[in-house]
Backbone bond lengths (Angstrom), bond angles and torsions (degrees), N, CA, C in turn:
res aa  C-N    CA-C-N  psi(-1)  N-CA   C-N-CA  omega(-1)  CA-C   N-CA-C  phi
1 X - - - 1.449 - - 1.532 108.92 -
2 X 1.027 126.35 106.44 1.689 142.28 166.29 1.671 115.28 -61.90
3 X 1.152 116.64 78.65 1.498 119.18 173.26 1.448 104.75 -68.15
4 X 1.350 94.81 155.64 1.245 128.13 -168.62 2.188 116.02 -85.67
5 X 0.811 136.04 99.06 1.335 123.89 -171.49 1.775 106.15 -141.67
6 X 1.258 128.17 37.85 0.895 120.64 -173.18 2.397 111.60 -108.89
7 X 1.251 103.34 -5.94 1.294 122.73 152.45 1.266 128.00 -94.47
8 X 1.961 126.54 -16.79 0.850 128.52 136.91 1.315 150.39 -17.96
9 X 2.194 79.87 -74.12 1.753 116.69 164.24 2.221 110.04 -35.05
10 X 1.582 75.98 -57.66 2.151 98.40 -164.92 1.315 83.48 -54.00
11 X 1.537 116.53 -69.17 1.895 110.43 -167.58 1.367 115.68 -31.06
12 X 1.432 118.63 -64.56 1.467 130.24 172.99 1.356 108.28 -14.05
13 X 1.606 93.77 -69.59 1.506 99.99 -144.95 1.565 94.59 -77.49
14 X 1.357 127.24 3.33 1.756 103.18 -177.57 1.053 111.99 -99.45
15 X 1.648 125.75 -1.56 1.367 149.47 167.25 1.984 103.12 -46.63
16 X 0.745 98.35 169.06 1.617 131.11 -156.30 1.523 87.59 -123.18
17 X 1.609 113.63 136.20 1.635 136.68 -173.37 1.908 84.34 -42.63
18 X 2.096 103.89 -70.14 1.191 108.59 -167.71 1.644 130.57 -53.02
19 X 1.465 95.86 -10.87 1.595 102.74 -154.54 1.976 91.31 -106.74
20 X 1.090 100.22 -10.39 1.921 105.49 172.87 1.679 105.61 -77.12
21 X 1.530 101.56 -55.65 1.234 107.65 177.67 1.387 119.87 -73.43
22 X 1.195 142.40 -5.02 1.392 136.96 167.15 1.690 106.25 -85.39
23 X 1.435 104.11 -28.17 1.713 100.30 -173.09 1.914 83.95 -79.48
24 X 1.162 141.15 -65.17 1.239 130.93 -160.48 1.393 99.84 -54.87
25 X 1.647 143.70 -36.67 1.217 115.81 -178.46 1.280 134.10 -80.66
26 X 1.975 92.02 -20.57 1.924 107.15 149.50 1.630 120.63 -53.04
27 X 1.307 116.53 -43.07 1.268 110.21 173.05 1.776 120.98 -74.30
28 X 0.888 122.29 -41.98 1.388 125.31 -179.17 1.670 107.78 -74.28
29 X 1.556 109.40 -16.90 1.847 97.05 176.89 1.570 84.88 -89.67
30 X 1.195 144.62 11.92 1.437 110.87 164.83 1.364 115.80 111.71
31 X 1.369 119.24 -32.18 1.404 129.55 -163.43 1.740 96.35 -92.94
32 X 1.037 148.94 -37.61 1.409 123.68 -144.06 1.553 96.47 -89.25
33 X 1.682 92.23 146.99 1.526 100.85 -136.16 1.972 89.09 -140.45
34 X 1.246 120.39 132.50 1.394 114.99 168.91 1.564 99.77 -73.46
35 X 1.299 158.69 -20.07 1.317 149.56 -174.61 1.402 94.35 -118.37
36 X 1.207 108.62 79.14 1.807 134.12 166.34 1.469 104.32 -159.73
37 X 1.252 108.13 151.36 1.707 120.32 157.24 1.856 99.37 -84.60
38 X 1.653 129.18 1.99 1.318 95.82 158.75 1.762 100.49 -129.44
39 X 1.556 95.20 81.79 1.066 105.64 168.77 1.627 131.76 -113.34
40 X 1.090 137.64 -175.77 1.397 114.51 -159.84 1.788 126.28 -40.97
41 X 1.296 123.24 -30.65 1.120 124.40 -161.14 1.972 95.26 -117.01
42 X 1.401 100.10 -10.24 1.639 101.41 -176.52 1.786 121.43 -113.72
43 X 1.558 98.46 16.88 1.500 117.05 175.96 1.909 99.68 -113.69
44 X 1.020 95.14 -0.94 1.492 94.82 162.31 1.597 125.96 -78.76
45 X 1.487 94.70 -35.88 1.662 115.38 -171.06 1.425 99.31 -91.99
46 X 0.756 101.53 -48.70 1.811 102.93 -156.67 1.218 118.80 -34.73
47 X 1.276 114.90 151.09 1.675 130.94 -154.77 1.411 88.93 -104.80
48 X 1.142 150.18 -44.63 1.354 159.92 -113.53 1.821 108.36 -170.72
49 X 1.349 86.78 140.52 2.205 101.01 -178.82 1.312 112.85 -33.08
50 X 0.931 129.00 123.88 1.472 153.55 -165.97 1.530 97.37 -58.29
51 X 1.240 149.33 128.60 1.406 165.43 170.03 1.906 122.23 -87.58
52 X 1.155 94.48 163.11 1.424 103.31 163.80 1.629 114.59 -95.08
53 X 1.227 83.54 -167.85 1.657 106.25 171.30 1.558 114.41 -38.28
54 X 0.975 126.56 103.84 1.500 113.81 158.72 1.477 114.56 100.25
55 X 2.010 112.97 5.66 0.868 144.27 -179.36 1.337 104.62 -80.98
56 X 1.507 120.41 100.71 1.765 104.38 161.40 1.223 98.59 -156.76
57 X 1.663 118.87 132.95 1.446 166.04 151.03 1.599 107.09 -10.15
58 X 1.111 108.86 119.13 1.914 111.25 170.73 1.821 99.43 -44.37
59 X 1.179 103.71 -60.14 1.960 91.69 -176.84 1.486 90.70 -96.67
60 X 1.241 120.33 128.58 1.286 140.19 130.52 1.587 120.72 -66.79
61 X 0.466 146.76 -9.84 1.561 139.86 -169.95 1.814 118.48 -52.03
62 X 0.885 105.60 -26.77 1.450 136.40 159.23 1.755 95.51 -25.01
63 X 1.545 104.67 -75.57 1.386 121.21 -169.63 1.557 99.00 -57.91
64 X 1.311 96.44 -62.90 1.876 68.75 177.22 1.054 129.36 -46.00
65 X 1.646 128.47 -49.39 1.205 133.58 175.18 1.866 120.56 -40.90
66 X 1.275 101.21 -11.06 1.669 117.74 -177.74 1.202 95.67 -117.57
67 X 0.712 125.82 -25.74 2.239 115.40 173.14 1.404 100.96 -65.63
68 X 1.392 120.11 -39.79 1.170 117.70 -160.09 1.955 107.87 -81.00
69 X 1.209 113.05 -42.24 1.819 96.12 159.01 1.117 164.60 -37.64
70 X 0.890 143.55 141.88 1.524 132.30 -168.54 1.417 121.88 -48.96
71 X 1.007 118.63 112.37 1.536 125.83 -177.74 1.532 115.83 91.10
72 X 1.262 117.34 -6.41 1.757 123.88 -156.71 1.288 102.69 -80.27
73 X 1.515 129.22 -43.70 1.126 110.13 -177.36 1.668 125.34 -81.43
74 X 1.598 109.15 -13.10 1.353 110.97 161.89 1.639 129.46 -81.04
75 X 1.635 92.65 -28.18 1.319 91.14 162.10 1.840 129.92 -53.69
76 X 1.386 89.77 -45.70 1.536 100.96 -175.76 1.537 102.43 -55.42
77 X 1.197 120.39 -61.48 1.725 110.80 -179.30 1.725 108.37 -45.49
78 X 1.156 94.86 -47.61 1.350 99.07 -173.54 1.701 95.90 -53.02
79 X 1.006 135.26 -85.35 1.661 132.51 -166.57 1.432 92.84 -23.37
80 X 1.818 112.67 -75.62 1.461 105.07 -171.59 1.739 135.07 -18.70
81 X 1.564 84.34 -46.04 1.443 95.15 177.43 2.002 111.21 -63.99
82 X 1.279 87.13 -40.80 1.805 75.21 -167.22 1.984 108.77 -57.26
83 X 1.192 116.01 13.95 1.635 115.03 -171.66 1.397 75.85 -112.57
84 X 1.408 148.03 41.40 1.688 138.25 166.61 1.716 87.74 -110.30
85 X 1.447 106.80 108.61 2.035 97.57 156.70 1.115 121.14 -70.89
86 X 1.393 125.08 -14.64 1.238 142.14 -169.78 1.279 132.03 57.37
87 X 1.321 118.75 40.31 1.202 115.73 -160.21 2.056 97.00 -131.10
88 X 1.271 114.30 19.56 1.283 124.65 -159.18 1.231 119.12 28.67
89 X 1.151 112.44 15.24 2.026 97.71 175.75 1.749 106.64 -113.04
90 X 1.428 123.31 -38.17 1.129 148.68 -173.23 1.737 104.10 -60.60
91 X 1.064 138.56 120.42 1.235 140.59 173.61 1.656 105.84 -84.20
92 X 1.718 92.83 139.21 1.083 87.24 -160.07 1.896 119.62 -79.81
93 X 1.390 110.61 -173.26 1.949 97.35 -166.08 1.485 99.21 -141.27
94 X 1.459 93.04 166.54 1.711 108.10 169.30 1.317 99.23 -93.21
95 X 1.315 118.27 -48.84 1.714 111.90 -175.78 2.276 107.12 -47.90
96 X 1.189 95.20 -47.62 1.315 95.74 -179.12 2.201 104.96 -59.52
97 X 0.974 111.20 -56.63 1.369 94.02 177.97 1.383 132.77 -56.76
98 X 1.753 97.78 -32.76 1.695 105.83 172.69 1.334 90.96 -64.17
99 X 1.688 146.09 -49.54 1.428 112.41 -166.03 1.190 129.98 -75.11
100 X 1.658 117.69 -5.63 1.645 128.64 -154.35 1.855 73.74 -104.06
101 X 1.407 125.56 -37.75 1.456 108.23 -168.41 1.791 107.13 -76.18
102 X 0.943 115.62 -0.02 1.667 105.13 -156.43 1.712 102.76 -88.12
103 X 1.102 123.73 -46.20 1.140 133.89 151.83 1.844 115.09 -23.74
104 X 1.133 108.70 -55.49 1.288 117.28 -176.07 1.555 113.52 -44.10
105 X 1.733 79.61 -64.26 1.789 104.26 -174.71 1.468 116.08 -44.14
106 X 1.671 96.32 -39.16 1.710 101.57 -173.32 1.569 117.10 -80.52
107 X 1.264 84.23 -25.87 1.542 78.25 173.81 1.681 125.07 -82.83
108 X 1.645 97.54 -22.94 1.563 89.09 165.58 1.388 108.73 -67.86
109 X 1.627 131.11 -26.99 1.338 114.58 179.92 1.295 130.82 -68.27
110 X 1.532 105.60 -28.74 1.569 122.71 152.85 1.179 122.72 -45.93
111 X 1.625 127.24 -32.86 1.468 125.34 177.37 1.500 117.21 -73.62
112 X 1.483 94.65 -27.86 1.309 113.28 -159.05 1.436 98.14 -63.41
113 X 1.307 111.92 -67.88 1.783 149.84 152.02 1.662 103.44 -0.70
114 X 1.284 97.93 -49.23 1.323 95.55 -151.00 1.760 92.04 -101.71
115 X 1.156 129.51 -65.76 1.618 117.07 177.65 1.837 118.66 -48.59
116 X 1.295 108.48 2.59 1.466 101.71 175.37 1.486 79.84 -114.12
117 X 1.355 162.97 -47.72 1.109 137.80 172.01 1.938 114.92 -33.35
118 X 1.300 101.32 -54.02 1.385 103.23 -174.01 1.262 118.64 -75.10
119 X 1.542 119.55 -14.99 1.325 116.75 169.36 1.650 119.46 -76.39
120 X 1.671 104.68 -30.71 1.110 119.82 -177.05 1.935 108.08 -73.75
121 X 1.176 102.95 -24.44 1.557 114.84 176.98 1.871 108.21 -63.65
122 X 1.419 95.60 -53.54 1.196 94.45 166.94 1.002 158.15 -72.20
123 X 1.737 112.43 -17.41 1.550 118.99 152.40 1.564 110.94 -58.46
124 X 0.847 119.25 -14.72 1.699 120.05 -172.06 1.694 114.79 -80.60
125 X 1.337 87.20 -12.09 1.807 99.46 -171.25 1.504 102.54 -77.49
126 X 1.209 130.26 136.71 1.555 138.41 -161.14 1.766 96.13 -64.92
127 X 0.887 113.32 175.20 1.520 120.97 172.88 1.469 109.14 -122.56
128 X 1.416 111.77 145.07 1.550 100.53 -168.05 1.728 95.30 -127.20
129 X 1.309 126.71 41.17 1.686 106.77 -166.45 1.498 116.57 -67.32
């Protein structure tokens, strides 16, 4: 089964240094959850501490405010999907998407990592005007 992560990828990258690293420490404590308002595309918005499973806010509006971005509402299916094991018997999970997403995250931090390395490489280069 070929999942889908390429609105994911876009979500990532329109994230904010701080706002990558708060979703990776939401995902790695365990909690980030597709049945939350602070779930991949709704821990961006949120007014209030990021939740688990089954966690959602008297005003939501938040979520709309994240449906409405670039890539957010495909992303979100897209997450959904990563809780498919695909094997039709297996119900599907949050633990399984936090692990198919974590990879993602790191690797946007790796990109990140690495074009400020190379930018930083390049101020270093002598100037010749």
């Amino acid at each position: 089964m070929k999942l889908e992560t390429n609105n994911i990828s876009n979500w990532l990258k329109s994230l904010s240094d701080s706002e990558l690293t708060t979703l990776q420490a939401h995902c790695e404590d365990g909690k980030l959850s597709y049945m939350s308002c602070s779930c991949l595309i709704g821990s961006r918005t949120a007014n209030h501490a990021l939740g688990t499973a089954g966690d959602y806010c008297i005003e939501v509006s938040h979520m709309d405010e994240a449906r409405l971005m670039p890539y957010a509402a495909d992303a979100e299916r897209e997450f959904k999907d990563l809780g498919n094991p695909g094997d039709g018997v297996t119900s599907w999970s949050d633990e399984l998407r936090r692990e198919r997403l974590m990879p993602l995250i790191v690797s946007e931090h790796e990109s990140r990592n690495k074009s400020l390395t190379v930018r930083l490489e390049l101020t270093k280069q002598p100037s010749y005007h």
